[in-house]
Each structure stands twice: as C-alpha cells, then as structure tokens.
Backbone as numpy.savetxt, mean C-alpha at the origin, in Angstrom:
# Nx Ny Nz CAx CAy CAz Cx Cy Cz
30.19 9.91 40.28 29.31 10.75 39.46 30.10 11.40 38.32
31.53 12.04 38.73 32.31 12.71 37.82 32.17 11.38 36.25
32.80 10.05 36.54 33.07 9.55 35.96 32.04 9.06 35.16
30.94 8.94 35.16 29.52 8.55 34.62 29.22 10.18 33.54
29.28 11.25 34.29 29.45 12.36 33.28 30.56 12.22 32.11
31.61 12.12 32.89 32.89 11.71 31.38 31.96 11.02 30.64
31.89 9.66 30.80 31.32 8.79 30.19 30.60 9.04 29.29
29.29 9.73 29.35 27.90 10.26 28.67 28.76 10.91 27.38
29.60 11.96 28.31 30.13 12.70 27.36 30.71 12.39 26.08
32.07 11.08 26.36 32.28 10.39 25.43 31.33 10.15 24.39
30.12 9.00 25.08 29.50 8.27 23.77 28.30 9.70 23.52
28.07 10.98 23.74 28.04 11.28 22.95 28.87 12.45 21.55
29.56 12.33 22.11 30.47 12.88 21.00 30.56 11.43 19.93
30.75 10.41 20.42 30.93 9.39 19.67 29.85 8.80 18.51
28.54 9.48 19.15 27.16 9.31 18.11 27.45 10.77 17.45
27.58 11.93 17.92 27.67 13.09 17.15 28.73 13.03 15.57
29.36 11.98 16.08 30.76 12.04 15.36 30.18 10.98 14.05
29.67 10.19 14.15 29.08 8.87 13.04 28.51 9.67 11.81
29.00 9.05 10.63 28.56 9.37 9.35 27.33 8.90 9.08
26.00 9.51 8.96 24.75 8.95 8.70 24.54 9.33 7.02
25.11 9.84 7.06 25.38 10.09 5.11 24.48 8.50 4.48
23.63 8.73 3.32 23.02 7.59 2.82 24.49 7.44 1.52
25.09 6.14 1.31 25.92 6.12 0.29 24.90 5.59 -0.81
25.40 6.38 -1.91 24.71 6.44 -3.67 25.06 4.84 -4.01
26.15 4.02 -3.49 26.09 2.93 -4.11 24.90 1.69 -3.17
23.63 2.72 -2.75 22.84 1.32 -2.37 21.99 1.32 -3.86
21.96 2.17 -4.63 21.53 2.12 -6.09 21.81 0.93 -7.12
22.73 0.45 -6.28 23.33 -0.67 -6.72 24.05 -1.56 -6.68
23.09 -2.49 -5.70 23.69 -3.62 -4.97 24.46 -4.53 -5.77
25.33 -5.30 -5.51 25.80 -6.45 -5.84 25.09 -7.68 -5.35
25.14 -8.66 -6.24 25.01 -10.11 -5.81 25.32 -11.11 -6.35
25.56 -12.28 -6.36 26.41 -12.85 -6.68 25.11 -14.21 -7.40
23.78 -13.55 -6.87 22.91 -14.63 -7.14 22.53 -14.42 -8.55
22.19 -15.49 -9.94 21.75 -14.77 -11.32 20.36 -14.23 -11.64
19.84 -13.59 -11.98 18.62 -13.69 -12.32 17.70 -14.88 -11.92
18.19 -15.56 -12.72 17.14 -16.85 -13.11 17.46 -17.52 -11.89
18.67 -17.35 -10.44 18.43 -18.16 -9.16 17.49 -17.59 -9.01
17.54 -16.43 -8.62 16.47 -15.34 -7.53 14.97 -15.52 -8.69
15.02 -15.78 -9.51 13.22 -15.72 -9.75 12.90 -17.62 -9.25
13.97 -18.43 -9.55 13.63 -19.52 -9.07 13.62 -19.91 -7.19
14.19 -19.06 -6.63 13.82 -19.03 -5.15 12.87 -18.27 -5.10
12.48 -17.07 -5.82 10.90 -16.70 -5.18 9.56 -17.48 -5.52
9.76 -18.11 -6.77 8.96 -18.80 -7.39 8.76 -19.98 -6.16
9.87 -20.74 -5.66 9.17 -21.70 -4.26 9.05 -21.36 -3.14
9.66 -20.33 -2.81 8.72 -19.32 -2.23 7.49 -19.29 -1.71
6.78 -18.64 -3.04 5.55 -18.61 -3.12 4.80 -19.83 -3.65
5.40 -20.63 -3.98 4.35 -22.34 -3.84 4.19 -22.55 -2.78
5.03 -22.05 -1.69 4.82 -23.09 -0.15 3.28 -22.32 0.18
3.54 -21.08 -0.07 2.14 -20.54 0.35 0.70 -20.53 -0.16
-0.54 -21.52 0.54 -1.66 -22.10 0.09 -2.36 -21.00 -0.27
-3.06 -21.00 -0.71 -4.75 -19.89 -1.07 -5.94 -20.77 -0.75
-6.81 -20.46 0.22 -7.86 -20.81 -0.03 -8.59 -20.30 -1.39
-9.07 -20.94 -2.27 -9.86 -20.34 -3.27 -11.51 -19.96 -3.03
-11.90 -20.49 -2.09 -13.72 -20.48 -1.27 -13.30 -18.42 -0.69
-11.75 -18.14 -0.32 -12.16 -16.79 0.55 -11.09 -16.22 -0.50
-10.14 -16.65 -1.53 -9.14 -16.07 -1.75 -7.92 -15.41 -1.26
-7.75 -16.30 -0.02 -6.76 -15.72 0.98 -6.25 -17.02 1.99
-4.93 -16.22 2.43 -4.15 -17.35 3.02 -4.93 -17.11 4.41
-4.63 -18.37 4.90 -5.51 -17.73 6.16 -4.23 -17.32 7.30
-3.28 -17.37 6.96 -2.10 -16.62 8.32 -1.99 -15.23 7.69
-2.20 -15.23 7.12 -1.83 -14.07 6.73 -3.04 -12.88 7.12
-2.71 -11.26 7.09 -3.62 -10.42 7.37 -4.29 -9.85 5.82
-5.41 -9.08 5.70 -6.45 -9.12 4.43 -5.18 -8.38 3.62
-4.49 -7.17 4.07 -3.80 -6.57 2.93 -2.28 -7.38 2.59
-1.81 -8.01 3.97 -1.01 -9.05 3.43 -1.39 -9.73 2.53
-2.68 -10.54 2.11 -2.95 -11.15 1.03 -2.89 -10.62 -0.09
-3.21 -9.06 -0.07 -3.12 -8.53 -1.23 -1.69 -8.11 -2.00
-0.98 -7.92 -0.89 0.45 -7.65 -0.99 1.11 -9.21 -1.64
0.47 -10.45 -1.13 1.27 -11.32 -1.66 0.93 -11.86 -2.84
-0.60 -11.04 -3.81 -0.66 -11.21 -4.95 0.12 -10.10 -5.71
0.58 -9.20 -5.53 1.10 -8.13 -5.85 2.28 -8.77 -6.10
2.79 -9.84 -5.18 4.30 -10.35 -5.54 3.81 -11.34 -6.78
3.27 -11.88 -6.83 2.96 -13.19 -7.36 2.18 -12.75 -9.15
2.22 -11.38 -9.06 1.97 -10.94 -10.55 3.34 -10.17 -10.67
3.79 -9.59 -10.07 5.08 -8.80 -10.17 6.12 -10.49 -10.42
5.91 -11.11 -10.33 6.96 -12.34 -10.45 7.20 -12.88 -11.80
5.58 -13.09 -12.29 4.81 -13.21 -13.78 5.74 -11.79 -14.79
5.68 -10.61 -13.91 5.97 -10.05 -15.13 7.67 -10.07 -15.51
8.25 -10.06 -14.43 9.48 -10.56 -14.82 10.57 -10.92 -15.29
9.65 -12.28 -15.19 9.75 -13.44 -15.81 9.04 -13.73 -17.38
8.19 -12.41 -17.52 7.73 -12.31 -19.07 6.72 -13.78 -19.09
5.89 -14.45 -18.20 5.06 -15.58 -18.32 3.66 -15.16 -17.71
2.54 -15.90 -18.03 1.62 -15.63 -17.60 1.33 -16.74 -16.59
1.93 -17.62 -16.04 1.88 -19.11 -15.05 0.83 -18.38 -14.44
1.08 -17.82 -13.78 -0.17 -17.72 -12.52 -1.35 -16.50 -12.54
-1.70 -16.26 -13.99 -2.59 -15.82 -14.11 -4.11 -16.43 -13.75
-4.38 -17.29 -13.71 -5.46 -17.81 -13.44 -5.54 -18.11 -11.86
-5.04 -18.42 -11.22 -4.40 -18.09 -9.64 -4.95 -17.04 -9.22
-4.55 -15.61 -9.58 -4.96 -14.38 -9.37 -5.93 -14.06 -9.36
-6.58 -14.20 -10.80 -7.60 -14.25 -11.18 -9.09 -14.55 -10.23
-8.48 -15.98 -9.47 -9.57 -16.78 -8.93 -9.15 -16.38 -7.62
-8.35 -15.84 -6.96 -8.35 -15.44 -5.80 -8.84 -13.99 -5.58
-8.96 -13.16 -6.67 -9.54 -11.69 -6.44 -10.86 -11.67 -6.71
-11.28 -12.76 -7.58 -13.15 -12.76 -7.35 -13.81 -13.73 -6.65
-12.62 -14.36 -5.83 -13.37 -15.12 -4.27 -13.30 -14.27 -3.68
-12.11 -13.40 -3.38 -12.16 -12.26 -2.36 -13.52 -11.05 -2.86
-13.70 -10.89 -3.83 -14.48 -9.98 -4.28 -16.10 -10.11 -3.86
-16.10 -11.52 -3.93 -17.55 -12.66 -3.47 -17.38 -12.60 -1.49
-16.71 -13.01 -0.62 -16.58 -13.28 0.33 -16.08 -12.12 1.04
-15.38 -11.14 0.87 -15.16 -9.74 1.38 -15.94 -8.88 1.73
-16.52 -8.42 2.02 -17.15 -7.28 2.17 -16.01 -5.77 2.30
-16.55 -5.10 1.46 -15.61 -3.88 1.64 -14.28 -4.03 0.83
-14.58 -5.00 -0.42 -13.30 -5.70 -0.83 -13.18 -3.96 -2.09
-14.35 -3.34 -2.40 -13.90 -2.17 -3.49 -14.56 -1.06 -2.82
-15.63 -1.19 -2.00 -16.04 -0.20 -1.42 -15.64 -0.16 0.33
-15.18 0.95 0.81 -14.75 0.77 2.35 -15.76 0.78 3.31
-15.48 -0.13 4.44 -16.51 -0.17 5.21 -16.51 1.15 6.12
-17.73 1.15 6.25 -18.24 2.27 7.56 -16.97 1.73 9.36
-15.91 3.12 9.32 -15.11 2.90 10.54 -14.23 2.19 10.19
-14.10 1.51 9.10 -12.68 0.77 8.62 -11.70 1.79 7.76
-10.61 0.91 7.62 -9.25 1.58 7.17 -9.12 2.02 5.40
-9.34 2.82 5.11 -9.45 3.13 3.48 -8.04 2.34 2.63
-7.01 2.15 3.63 -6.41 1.56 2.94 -6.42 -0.08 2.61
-6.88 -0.64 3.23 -7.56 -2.11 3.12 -7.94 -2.42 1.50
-8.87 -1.73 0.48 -8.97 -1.56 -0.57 -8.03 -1.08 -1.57
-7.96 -0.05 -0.75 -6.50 0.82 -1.78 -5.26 -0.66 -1.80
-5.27 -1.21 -1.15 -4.13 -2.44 -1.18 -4.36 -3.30 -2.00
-5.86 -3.71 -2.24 -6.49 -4.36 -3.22 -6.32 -3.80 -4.29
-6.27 -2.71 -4.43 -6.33 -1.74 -5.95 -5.03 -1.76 -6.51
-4.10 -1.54 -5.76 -2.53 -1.76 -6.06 -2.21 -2.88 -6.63
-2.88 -3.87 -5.97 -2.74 -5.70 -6.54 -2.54 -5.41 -7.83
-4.11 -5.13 -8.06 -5.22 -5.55 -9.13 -4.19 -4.63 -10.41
-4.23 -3.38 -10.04 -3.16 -2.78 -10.95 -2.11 -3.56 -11.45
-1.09 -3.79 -10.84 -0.38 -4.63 -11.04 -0.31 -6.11 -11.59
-1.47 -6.28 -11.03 -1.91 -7.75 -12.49 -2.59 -7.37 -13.37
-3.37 -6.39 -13.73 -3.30 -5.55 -15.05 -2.40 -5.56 -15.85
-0.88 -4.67 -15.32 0.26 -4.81 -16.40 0.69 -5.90 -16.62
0.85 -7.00 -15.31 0.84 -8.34 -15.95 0.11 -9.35 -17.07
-0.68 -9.22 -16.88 -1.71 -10.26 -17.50 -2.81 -9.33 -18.54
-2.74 -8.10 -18.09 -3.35 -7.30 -19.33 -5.17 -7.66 -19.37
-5.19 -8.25 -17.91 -6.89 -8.84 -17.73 -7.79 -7.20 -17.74
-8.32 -6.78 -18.42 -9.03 -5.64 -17.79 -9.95 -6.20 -16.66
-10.66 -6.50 -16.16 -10.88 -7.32 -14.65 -10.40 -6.52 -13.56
-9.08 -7.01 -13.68 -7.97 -6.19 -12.85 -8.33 -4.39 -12.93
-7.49 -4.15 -14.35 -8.30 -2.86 -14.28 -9.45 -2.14 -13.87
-10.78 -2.71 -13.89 -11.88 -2.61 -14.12 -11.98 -2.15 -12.19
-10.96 -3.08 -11.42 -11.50 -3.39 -10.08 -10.76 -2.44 -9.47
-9.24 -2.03 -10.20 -8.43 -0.77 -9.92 -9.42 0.34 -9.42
-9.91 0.30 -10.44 -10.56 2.00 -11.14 -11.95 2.17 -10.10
-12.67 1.06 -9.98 -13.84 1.35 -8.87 -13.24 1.24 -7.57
-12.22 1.03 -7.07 -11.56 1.21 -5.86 -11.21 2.77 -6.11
-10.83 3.15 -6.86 -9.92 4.24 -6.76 -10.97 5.64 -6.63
-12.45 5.32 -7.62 -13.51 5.90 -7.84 -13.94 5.70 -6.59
-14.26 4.30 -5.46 -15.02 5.03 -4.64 -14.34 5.58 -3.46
-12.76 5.89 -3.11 -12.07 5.99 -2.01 -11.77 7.76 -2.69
-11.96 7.93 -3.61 -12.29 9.41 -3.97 -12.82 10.28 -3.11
-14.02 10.00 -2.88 -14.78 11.21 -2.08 -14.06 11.54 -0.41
-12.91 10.23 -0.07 -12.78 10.62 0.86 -11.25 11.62 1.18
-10.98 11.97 -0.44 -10.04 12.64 -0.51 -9.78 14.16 -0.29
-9.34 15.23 0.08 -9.69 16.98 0.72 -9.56 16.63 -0.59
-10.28 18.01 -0.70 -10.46 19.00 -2.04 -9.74 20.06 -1.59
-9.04 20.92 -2.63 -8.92 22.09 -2.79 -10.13 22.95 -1.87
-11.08 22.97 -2.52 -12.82 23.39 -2.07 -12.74 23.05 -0.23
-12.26 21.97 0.27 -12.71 22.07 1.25 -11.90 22.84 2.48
-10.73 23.05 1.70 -9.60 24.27 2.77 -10.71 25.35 3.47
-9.40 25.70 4.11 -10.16 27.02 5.02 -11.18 27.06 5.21
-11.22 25.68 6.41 -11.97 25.32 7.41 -13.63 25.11 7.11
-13.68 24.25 6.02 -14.63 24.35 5.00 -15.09 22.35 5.66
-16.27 21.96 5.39 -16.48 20.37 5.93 -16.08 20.00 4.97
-15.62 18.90 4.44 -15.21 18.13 3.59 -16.70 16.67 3.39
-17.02 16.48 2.39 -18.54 16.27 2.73 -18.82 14.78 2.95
-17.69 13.62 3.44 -17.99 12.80 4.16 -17.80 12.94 5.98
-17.72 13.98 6.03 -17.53 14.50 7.68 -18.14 15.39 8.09
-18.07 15.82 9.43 -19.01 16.66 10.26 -18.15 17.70 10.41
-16.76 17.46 10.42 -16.01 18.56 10.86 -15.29 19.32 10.08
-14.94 20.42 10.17 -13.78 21.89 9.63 -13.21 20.94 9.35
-12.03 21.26 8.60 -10.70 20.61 8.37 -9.90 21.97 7.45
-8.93 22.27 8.41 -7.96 23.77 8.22 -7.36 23.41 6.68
-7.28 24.67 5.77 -6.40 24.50 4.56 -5.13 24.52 4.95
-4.51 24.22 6.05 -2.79 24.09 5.76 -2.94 22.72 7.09
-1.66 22.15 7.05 -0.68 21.80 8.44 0.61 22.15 7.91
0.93 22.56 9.34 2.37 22.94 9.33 3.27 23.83 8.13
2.25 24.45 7.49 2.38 25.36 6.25 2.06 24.99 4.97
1.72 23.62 4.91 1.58 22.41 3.66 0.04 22.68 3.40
-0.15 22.42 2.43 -1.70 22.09 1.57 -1.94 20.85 2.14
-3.78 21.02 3.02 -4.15 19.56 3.21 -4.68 19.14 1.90
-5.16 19.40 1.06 -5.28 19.34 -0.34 -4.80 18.21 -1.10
-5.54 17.34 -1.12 -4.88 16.30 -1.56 -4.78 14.70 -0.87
-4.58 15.52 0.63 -5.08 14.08 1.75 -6.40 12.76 1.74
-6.10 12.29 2.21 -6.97 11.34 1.99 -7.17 10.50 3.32
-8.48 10.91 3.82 -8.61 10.40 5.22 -8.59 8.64 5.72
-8.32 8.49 6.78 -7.66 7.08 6.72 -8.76 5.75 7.21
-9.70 6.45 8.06 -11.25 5.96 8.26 -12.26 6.33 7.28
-13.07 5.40 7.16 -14.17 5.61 6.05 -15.31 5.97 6.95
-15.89 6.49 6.82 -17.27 7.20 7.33 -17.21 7.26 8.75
-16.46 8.02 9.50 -16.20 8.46 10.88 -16.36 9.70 10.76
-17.53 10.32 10.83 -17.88 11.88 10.36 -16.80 12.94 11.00
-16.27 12.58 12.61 -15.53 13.15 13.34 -14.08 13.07 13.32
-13.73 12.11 12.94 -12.25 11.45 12.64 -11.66 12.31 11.28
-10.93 13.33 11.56 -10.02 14.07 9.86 -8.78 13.65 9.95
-8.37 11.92 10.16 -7.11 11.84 10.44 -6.59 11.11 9.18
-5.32 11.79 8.75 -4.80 11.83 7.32 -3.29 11.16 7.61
-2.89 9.87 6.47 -1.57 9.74 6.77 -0.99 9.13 5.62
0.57 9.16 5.47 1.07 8.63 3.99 0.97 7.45 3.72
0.21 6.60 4.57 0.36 5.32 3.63 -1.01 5.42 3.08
-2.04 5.79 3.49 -3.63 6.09 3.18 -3.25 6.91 1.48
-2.95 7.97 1.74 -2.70 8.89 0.95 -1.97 8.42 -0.28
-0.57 7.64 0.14 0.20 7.57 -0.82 -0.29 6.03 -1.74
-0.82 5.53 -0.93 -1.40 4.62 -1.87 -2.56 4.91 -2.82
-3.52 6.14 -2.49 -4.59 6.77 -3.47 -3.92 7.32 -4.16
-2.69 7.68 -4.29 -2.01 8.47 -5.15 -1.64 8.07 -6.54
-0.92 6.31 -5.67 -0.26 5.61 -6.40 -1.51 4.85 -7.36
-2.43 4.78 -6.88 -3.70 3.86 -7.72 -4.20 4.89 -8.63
-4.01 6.32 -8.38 -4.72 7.11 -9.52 -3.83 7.28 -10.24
-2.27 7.04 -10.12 -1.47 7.37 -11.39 -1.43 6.59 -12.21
-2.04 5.19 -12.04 -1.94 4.30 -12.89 -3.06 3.70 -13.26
-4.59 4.27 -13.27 -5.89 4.24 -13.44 -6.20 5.24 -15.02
C-alpha cells in the first residue's frame, strides 16, 4: 500500500510539474508543402467526394457536414482567386433548398444550428462568387433564427416569446442577453450553447 501511495504521489507531482503554457509559435506553423501543393491536394480531395444534385448532398455525410463541405469547397475557390466550382454550389444549395425542409427556416424540436450551418456556407460563397443568392439565403436564415435569440427585454425572468418559460437575466454573473436557444420551438427547453450562439453571431456579422 505504502508503495502504490509513493507512486500516486510521484506521477502526480509529475503532471503538476508539465508546462501547459500554449507556445505563440503555433501562429506560425512551418511546412515544407507550397501553396500551390496544398491547394492541389485539397482540390482532389474534394473531387473524390460525389454530390447528389436531386438532394444536394453527399449521402455519408451528416446535413451540416454537407454544409461544412461546401464551405470548404468555396473557401478553396477563393484562394485560389477562381470561380471553378461556382456552379457546383450553386446547384447543390437550391437542391438542398427544394428537398430540405427546414433548410432556412428551423424545424419545430430541431437544432437551430442545422441552418445557421447553411447560412455560414452560403456566406461564404457570397465572398466567393459574389452570387447574391448566397447572400439573399444568408440573411433569411439569419432573419428567421432571430426571434430565437434573448433579448435584453427578456432578462429578469421575463418569457422570451418563443417559450413558455422565465429565463433569468444572468448565469453565473454573465448577461443571458444575447443567447440563442439551441431547439426551435420547444416552448420548455431555454437551453443555450456556443456553437448555437456563436454561429448566429458569426452569420450576423457578416449579413
């Protein structure tokens, strides 16, 4: 028993002792690969991966993964300063737009961020391709995932008016002010979190 106590003791002094310090030079990686390798390995990359054009989506993949992998696939375009796969995009966000349901407006009990992921895309092939389309589909995502955002107004224990319930003006000393609930029309559900949030954030700064 003595010796199992030593033991403990050691490894933990030995975790107490480790530098968790973040070093400033991950600001700036090295690599040895040029530009023009690394846009030509992502570029086949993303050929291996099909689109249905009938749903606008890969089918292994999950709905905001799809959206995430147009997000790469205009972020690649811009770059690279080309418009190649503008029409790609294009035709995969108004199959999805046709065959989705809940593709700009959130469904009743679904995840608000599902859209907001869509909106991020669409943004982003905006600055690419400069389609207002894109824009157009940003901005009514962003317009209708609005209402499910606290208000100022609804602090101190005030309903917030897609719900049934109070919802306190602080946690943990912080302004809920600003949150953005993570279910769409769950009158009872006030559950708030940063990827919900930080993605309404990120779609209204660039709307």
């Amino acid at each position: 028993m003595l010796s199992l106590i030593l033991s403990c003791l050691v490894w933990a002094t030995y975790v107490l002792s480790q530098d968790f310090a973040i070093p400033t030079s991950w600001r700036e990686p090295t690599s040895n690969t040029s530009f023009v390798e690394r846009a030509l390995l992502a570029e086949t990359v993303l050929n291996t991966i099909s689109v249905d054009l009938n749903t606008g989506q890969n089918q292994y993949l999950f709905y905001n993964q799809n959206a995430n992998l147009f997000s790469a696939v205009a972020l690649l375009d811009l770059i690279t300063h080309n418009s190649t796969n503008h029409a790609l995009v294009s035709a995969a966000f108004r199959a999805v737009a046709t065959a989705q349901p809940g593709f700009v407006t959130p469904i009743d009990m679904h995840y608000n961020v599902d859209p907001l992921t869509w909106g991020l895309a669409a943004i982003r092939a905006y600055h690419t391709y400069g389609d207002t389309y894109f824009l157009d589909t940003a901005t009514t995502i962003w317009q209708n995932i609005s209402s499910y955002q606290v208000s100022t107004a609804n602090g101190a224990n005030k309903i917030p008016v897609p719900k049934q319930s109070a919802i306190q003006s602080q946690c943990n000393g912080t302004t809920t002010a600003g949150a953005v609930f993570v279910i769409a029309n769950n009158p009872t559900d006030l559950t708030s979190n940063a990827a919900t949030t930080g993605a309404f954030m990120e779609c209204v700064a660039n709307v």
